[in-house]
N, C-alpha and C positions, 0 to 999 in steps of 0.2 A: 244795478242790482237785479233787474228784472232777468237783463242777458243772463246775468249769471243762474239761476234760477233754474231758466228755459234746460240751460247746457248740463245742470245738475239732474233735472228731470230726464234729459235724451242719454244720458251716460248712466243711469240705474239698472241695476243689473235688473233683468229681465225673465223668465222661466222658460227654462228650456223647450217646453215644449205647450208654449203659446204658437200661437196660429195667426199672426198679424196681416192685416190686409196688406198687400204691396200696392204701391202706386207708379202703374208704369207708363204715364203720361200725362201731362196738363195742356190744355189749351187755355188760353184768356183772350179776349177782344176787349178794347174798349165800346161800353156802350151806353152813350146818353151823358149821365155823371157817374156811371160805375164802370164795373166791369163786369163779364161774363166768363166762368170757368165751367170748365168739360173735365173732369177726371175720369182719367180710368184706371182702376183697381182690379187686383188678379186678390181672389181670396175660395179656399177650398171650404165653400158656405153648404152647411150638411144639411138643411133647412131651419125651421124654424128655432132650430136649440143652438144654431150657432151659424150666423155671419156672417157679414162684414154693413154695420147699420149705420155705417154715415162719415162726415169727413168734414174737415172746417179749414179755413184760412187764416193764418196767422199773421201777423209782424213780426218783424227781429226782435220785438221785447215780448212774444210770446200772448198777446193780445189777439182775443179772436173777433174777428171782420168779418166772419159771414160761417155759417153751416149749411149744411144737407146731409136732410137727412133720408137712409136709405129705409124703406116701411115692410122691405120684404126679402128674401132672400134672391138671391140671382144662382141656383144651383145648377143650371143647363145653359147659364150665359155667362162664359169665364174664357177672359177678361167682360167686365162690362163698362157702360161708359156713361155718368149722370152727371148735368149740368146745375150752375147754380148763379141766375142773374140778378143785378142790380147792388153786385158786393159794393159799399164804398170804401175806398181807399185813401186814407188823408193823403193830403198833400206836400210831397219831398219823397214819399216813399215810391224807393226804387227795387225791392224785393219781399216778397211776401213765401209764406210756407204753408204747402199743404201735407194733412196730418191727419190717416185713415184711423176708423173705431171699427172696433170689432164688437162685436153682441157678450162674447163670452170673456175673451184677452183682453177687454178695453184698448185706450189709446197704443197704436203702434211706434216703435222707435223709431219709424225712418220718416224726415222732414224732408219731402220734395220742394227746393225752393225755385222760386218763378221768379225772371226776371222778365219784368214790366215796361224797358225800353223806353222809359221813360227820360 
């Protein structure tokens, strides 16, 4: 039910001319009992009235595992690139999604998923 949910959410029509952050990279390491992710995000942040203010980690049922969040705009550094350690990740899980917020568009429709090589 939850999948189904997730998939109703990422398929709603969306407005034209939202401005959603893209995510055009992930890194993850294991570190300790977590893990460590590096996003980086390309978003055309105009300052303080519109950017791209954060991003979180999901499961395949749409359960969020970890945030960061972005406290300012990056208007002279595009692509940038903010890390976020000590995510946990239950145990069996072999992909996880990351899922940019925007200040003004809210959450964006595209789910960068990460395979964890586990």
């Amino acid at each position: 039910m939850k999948k189904l949910a997730l998939a109703l959410l990422i398929l709603a029509p969306l407005p034209a001319w939202a401005e959603f952050p893209t995510i055009e990279a992930v890194k993850v390491q294991p570190s300790g009992g977590g893990y460590n992710f590096a996003v980086t995000l390309k978003h055309p942040d105009s300052g303080w009235d519109h950017y791209a203010d954060g991003w979180e980690v999901l499961d395949a049922d749409g359960n969020r595992l970890g945030y960061r969040l972005l406290a300012h705009p990056h208007v002279n550094e595009q692509p940038f690139t903010r890390s976020l350690g000590g995510v946990a990740i239950p145990k069996g899980t072999e992909k996880v999604f990351i899922r940019a917020h925007c200040l003004v568009d809210g959450w964006g429709d595209q789910l960068f998923e990460v395979d964890l090589g586990r």
